[in-house]
MDAnalysis code that builds the backbone (N, CA, C; Angstrom):
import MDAnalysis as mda
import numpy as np

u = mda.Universe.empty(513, n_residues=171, atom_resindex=np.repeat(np.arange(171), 3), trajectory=True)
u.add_TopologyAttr("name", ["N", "CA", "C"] * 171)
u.add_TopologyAttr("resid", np.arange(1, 172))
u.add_TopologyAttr("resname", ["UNK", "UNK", "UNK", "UNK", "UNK", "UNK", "UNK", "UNK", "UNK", "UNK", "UNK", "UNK", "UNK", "UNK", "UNK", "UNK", "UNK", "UNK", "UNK", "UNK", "UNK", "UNK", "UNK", "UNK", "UNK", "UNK", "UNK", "UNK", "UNK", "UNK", "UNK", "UNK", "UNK", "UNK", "UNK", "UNK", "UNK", "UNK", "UNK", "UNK", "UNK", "UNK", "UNK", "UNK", "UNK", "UNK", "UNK", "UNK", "UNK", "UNK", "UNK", "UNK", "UNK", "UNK", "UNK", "UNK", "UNK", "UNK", "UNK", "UNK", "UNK", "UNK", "UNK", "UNK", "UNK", "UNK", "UNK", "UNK", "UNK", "UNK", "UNK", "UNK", "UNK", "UNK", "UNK", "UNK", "UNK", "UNK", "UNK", "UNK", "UNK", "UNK", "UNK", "UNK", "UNK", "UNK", "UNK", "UNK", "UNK", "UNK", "UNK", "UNK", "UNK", "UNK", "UNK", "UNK", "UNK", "UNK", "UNK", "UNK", "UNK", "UNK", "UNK", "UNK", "UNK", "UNK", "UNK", "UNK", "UNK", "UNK", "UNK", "UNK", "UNK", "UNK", "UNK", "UNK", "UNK", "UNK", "UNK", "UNK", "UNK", "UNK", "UNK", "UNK", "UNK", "UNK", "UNK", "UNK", "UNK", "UNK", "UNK", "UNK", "UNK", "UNK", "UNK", "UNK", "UNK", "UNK", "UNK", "UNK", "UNK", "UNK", "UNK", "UNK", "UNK", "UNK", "UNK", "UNK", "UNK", "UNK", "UNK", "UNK", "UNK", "UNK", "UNK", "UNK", "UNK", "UNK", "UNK", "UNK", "UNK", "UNK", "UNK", "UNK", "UNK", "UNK", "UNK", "UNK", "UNK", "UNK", "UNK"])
u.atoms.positions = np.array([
    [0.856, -1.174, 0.000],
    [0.000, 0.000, 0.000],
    [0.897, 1.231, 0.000],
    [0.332, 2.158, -0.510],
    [0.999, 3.881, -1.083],
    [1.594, 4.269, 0.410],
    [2.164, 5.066, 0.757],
    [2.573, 5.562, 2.352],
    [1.053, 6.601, 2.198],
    [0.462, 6.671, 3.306],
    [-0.691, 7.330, 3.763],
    [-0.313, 8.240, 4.372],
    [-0.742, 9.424, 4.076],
    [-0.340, 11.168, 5.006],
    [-1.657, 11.094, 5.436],
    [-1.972, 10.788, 6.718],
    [-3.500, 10.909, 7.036],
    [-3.476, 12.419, 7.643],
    [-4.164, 13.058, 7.559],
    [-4.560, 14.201, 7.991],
    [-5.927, 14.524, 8.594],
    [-5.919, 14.600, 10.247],
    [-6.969, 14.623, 10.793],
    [-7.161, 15.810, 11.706],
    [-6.734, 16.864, 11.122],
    [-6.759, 18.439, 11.595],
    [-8.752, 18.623, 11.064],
    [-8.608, 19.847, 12.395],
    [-9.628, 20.687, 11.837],
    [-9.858, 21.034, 10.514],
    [-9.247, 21.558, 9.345],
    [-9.486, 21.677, 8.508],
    [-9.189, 20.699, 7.027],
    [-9.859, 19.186, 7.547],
    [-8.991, 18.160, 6.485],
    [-9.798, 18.094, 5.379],
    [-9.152, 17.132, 3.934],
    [-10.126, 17.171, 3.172],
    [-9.945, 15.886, 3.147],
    [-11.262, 15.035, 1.909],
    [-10.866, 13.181, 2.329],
    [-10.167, 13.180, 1.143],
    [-9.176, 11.813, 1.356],
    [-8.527, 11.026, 0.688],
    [-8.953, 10.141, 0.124],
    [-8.619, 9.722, -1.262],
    [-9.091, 8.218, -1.625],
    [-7.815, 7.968, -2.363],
    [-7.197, 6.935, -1.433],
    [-6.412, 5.895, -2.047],
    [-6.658, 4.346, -2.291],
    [-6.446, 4.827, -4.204],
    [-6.389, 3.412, -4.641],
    [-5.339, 2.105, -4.096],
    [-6.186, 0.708, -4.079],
    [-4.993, 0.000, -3.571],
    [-5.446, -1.576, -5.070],
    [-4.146, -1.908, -5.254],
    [-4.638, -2.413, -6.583],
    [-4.199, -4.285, -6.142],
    [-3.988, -4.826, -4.286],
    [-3.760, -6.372, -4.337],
    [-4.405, -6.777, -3.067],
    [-4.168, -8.165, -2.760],
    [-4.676, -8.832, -1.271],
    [-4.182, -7.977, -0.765],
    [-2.914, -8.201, -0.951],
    [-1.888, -7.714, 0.723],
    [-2.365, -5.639, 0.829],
    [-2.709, -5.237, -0.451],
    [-2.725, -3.770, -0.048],
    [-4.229, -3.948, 0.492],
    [-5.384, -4.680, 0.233],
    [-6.754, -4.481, 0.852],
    [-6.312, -4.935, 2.501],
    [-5.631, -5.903, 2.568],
    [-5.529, -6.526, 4.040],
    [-4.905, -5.356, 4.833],
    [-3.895, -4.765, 4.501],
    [-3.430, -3.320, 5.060],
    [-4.189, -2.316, 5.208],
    [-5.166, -2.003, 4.244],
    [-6.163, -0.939, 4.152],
    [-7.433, -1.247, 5.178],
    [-7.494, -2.386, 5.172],
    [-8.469, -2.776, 6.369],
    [-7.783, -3.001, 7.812],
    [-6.517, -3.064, 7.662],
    [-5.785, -2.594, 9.335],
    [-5.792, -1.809, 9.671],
    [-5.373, -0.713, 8.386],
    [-5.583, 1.016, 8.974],
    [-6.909, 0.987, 8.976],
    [-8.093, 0.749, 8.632],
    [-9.142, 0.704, 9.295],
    [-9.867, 0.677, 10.037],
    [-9.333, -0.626, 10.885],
    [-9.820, -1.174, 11.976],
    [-8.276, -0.477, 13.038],
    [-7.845, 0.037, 12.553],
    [-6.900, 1.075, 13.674],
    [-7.299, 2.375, 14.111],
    [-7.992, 3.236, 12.811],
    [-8.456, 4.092, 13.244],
    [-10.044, 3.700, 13.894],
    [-10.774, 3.173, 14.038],
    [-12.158, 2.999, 14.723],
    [-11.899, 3.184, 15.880],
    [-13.035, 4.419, 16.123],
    [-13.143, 4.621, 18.113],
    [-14.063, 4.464, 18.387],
    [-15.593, 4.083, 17.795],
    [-16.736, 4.235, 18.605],
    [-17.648, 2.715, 17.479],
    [-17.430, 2.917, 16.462],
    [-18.352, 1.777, 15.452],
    [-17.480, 1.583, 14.414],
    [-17.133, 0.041, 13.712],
    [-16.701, -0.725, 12.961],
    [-18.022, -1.803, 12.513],
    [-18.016, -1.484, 11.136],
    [-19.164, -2.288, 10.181],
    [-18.358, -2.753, 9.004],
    [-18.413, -4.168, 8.595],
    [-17.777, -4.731, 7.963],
    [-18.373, -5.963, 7.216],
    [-18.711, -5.460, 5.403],
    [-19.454, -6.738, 4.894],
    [-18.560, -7.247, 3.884],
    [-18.200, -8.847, 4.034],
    [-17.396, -9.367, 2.821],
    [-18.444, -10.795, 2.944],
    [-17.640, -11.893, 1.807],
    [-18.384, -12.681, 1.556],
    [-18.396, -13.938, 2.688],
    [-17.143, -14.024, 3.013],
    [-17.076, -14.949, 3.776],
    [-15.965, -14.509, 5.276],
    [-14.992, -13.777, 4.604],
    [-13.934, -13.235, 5.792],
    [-12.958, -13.839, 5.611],
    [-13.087, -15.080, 4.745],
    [-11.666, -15.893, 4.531],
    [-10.509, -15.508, 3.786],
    [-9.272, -15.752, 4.086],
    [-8.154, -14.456, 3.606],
    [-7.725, -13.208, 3.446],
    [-8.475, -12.992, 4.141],
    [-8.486, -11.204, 4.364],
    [-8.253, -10.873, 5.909],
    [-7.227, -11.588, 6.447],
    [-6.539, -10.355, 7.450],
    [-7.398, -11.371, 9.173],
    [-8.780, -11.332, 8.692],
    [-9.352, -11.709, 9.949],
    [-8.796, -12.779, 10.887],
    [-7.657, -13.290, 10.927],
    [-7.352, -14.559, 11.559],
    [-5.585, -14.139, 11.801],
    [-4.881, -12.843, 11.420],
    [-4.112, -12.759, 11.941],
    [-3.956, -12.221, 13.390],
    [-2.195, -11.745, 13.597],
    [-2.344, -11.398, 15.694],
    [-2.846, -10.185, 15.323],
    [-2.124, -9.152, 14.082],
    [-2.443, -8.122, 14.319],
    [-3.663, -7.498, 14.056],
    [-4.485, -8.254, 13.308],
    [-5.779, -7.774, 12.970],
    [-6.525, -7.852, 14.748],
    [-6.801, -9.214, 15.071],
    [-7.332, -9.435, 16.369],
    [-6.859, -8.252, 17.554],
    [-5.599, -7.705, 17.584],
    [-5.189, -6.823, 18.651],
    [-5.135, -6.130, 18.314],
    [-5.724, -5.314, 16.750],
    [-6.531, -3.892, 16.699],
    [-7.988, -4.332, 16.660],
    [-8.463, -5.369, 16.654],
    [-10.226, -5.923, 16.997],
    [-10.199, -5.982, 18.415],
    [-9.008, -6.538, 19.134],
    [-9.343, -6.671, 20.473],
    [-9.429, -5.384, 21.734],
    [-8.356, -4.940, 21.341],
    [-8.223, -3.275, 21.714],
    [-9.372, -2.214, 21.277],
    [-9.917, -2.389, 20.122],
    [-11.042, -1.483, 19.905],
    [-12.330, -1.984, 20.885],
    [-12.314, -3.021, 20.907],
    [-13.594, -3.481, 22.130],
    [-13.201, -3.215, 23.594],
    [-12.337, -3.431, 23.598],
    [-11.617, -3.253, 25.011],
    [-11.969, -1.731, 25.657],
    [-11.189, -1.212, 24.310],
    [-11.215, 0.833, 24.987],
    [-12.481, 1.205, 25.162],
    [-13.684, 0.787, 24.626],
    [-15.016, 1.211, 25.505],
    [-15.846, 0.118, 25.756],
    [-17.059, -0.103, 26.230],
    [-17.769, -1.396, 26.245],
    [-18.775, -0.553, 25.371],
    [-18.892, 0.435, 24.905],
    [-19.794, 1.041, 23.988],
    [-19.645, 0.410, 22.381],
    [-18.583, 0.370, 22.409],
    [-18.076, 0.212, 20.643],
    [-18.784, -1.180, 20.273],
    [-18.903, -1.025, 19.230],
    [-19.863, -1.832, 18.497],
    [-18.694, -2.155, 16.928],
    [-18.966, -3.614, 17.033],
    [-18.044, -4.224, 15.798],
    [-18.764, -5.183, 15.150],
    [-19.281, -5.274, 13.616],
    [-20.088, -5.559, 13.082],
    [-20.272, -5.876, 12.028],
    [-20.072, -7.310, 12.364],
    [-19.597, -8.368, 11.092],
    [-21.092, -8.753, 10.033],
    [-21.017, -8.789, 9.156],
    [-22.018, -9.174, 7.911],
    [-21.608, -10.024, 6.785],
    [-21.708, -11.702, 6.501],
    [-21.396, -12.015, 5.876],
    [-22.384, -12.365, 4.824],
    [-21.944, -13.250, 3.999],
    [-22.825, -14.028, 2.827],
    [-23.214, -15.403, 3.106],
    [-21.658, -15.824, 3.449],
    [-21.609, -17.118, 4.166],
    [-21.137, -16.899, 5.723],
    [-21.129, -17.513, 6.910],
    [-20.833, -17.190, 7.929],
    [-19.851, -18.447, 8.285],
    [-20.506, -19.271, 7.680],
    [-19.670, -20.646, 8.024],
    [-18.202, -20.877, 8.392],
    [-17.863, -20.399, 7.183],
    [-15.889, -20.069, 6.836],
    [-15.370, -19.435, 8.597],
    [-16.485, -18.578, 9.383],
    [-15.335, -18.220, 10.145],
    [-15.571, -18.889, 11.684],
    [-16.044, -19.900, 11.588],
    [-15.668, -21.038, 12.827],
    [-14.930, -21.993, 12.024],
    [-14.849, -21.783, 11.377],
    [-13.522, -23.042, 10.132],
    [-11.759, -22.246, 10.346],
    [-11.987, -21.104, 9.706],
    [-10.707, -20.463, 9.413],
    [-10.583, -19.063, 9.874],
    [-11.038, -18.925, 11.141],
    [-11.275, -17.807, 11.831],
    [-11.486, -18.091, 13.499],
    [-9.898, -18.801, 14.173],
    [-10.719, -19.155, 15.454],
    [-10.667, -17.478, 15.967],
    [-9.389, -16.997, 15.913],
    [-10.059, -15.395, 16.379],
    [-10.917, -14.856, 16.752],
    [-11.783, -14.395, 15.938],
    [-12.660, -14.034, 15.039],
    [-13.972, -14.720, 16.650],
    [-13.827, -16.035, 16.367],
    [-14.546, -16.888, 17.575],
    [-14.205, -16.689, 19.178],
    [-12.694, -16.255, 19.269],
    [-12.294, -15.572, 20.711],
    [-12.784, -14.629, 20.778],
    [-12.768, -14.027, 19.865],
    [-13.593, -12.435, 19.971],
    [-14.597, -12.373, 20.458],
    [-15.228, -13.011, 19.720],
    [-17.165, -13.197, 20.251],
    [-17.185, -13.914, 21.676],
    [-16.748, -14.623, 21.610],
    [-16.959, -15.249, 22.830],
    [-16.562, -14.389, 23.734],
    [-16.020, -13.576, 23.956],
    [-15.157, -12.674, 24.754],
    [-16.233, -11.247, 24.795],
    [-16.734, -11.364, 23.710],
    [-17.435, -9.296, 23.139],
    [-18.569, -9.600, 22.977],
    [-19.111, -10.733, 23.067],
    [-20.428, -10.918, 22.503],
    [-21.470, -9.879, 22.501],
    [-21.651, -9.136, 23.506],
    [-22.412, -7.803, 23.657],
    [-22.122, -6.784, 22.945],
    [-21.160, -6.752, 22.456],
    [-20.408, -5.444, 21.549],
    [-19.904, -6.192, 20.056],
    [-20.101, -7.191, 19.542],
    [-19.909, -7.636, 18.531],
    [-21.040, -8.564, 17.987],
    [-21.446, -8.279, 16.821],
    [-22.458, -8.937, 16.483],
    [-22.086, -9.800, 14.759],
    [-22.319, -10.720, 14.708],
    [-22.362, -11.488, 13.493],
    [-23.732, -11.993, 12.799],
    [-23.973, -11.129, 11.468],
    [-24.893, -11.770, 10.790],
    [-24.832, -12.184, 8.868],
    [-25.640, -12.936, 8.800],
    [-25.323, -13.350, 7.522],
    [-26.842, -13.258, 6.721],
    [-26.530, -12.750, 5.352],
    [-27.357, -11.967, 4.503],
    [-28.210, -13.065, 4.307],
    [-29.500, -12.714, 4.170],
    [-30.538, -13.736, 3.105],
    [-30.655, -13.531, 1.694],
    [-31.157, -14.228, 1.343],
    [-30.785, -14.993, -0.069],
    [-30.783, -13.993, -1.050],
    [-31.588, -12.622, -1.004],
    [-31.827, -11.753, -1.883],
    [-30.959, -10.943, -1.925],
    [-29.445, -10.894, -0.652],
    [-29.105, -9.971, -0.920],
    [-27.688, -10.661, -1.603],
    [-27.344, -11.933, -1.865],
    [-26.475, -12.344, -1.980],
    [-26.060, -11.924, -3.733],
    [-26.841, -10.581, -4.416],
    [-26.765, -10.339, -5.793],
    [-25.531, -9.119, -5.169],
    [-25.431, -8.781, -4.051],
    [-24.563, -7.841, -3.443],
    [-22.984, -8.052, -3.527],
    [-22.082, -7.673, -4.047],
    [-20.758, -8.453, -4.163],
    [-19.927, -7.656, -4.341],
    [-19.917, -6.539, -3.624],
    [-19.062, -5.336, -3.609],
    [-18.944, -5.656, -2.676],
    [-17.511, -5.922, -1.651],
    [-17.594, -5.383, -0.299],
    [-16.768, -4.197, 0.418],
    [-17.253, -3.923, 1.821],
    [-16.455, -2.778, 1.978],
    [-16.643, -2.604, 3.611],
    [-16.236, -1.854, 4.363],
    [-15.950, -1.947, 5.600],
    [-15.792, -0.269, 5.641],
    [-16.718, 0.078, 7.017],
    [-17.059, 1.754, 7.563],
    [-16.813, 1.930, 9.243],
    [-15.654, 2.674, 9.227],
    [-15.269, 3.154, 10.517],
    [-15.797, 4.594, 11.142],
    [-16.319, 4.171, 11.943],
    [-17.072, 5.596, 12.614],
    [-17.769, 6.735, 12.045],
    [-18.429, 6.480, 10.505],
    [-19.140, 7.034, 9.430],
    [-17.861, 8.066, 9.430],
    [-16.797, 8.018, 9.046],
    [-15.533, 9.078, 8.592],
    [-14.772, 8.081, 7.537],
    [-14.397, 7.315, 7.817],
    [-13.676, 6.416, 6.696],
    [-14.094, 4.584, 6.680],
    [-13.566, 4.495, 5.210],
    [-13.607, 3.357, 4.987],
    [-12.506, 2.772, 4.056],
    [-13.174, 1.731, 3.601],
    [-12.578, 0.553, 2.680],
    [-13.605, -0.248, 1.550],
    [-13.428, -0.066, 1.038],
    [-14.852, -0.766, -0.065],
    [-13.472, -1.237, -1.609],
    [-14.022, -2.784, -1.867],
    [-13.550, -3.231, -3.772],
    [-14.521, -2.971, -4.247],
    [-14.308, -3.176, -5.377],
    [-15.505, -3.179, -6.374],
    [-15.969, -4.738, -6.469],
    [-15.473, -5.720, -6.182],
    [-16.122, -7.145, -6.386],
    [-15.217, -8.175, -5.365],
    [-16.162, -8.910, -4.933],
    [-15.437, -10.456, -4.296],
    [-14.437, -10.260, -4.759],
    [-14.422, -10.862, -6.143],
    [-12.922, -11.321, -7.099],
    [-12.311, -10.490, -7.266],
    [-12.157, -9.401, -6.743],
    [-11.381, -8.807, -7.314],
    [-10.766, -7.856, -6.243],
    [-9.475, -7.885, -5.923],
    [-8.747, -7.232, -4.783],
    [-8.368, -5.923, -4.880],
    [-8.867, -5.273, -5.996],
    [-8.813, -3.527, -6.343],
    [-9.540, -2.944, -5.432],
    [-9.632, -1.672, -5.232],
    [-10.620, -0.315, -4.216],
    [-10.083, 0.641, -3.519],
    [-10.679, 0.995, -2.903],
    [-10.734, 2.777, -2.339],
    [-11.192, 2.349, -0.767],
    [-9.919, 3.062, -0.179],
    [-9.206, 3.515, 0.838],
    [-9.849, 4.754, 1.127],
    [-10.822, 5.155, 1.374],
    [-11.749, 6.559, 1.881],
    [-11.189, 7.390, 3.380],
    [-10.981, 7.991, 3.529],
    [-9.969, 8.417, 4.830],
    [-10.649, 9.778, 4.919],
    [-11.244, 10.324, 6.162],
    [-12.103, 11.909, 6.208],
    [-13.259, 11.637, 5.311],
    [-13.863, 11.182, 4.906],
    [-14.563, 11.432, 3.734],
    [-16.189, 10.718, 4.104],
    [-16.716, 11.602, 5.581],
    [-18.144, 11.358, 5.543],
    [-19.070, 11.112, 5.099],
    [-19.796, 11.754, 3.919],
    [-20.545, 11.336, 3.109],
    [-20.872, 10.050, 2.306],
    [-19.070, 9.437, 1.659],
    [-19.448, 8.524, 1.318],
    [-19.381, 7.230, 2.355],
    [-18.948, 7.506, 3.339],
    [-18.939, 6.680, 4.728],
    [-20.199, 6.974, 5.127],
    [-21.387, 7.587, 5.072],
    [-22.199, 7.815, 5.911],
    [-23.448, 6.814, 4.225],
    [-22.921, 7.069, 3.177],
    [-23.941, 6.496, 2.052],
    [-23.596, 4.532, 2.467],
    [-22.139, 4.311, 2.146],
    [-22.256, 2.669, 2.933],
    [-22.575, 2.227, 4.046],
    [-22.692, 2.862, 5.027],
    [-23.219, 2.863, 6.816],
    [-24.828, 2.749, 6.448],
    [-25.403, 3.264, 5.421],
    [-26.741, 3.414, 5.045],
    [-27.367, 2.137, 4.683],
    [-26.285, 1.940, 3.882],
    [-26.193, 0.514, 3.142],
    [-25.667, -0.601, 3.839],
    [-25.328, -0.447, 4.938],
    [-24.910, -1.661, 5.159],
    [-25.785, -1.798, 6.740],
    [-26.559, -0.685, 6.646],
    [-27.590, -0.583, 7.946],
    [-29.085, -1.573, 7.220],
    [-29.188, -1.220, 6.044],
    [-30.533, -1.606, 5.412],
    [-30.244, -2.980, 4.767],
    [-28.584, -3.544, 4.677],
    [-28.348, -5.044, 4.233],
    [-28.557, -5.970, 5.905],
    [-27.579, -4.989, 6.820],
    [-28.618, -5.680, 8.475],
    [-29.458, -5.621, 8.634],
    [-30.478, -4.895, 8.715],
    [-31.957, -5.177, 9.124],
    [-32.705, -6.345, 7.963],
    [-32.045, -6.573, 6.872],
    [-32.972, -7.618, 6.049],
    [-31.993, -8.857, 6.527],
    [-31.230, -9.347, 7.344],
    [-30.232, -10.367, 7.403],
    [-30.248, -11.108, 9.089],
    [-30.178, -11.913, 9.420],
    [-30.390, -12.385, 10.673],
    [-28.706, -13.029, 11.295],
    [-29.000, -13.158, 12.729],
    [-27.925, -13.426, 13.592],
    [-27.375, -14.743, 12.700],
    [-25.858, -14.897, 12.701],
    [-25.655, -16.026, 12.287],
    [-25.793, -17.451, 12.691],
    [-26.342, -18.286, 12.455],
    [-26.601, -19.728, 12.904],
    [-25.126, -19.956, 12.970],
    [-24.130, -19.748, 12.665],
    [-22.459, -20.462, 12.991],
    [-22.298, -19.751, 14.395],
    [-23.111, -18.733, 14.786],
    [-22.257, -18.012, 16.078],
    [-22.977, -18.816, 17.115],
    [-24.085, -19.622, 16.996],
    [-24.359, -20.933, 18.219],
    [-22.812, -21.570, 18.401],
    [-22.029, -22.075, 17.575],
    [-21.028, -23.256, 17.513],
    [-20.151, -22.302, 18.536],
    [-19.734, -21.128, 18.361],
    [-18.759, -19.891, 18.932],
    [-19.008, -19.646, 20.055],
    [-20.322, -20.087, 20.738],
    [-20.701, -20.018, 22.212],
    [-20.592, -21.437, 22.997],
    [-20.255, -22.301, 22.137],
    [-19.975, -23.141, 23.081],
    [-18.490, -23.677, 23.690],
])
């Protein structure tokens, strides 16, 4: 990924940096989930290979729950399955945050959805343009369009239910 000049003065403007592989989306979603202080919303298809199962992803997931019991982290998949398979993390987490972390997985209508993207505190994000495809925009300051996917990914939760894999994660 590009070196990032984040700029979070009073007078900033947003950034969008392109990132064009795995390893630059998996980075772009660390600085992500680094900057979150209050809400982290996050929809991919499954979660598999993307970052969720390393130390450092988990100890900027674990630390963001930690620093308030307010914060809210908020997983949305397609499939949910993949992450009691290849995500025990992911499963410490919950088991650990369960009140402040929630996992759900889309119904059937929304699975025509295949952009994914991830919104930190309606100020920045992370969004590709497709599953397959590891290209996208790195959104940094840039409310509006953080506040249009927060919209969207508020109205893909309310049509989507708790995941049936997060029974297996409680026991």
């Amino acid at each position: 990924m590009p070196d990032v000049n984040i700029n979070f003065g009073k007078n900033y403007e947003f950034q969008h940096i392109n990132f064009v592989g795995q390893s630059e989306y998996i980075a772009a979603l660390d600085l992500l989930c680094g900057l979150a202080k209050h809400s982290l919303c996050v929809f991919e298809h499954d979660f598999v290979n993307i970052g969720f199962n390393n130390d450092s992803r988990y100890s900027l997931l674990r630390n963001f729950l930690l620093r308030n019991p307010n914060n809210q982290l908020q997983l949305l998949a397609h499939n949910t399955g993949p992450l009691s398979q290849y995500n025990p993390r992911i499963i410490t987490l919950f088991r650990q945050f369960g009140h402040n972390m929630h996992i759900y997985q889309t119904s059937k209508p929304l699975h025509r959805v295949t952009d994914p993207f991830a919104i930190a505190d309606l100020s920045n994000f992370v969004r590709r343009f497709h599953f397959n495809d590891a290209r996208g925009i790195l959104g940094l300051n840039d409310g509006a369009c953080s506040r249009q996917l927060q919209s969207r990914f508020n109205e893909m939760w309310e049509a989507s239910a708790p995941s049936s894999s997060t029974a297996i994660f409680t026991l």
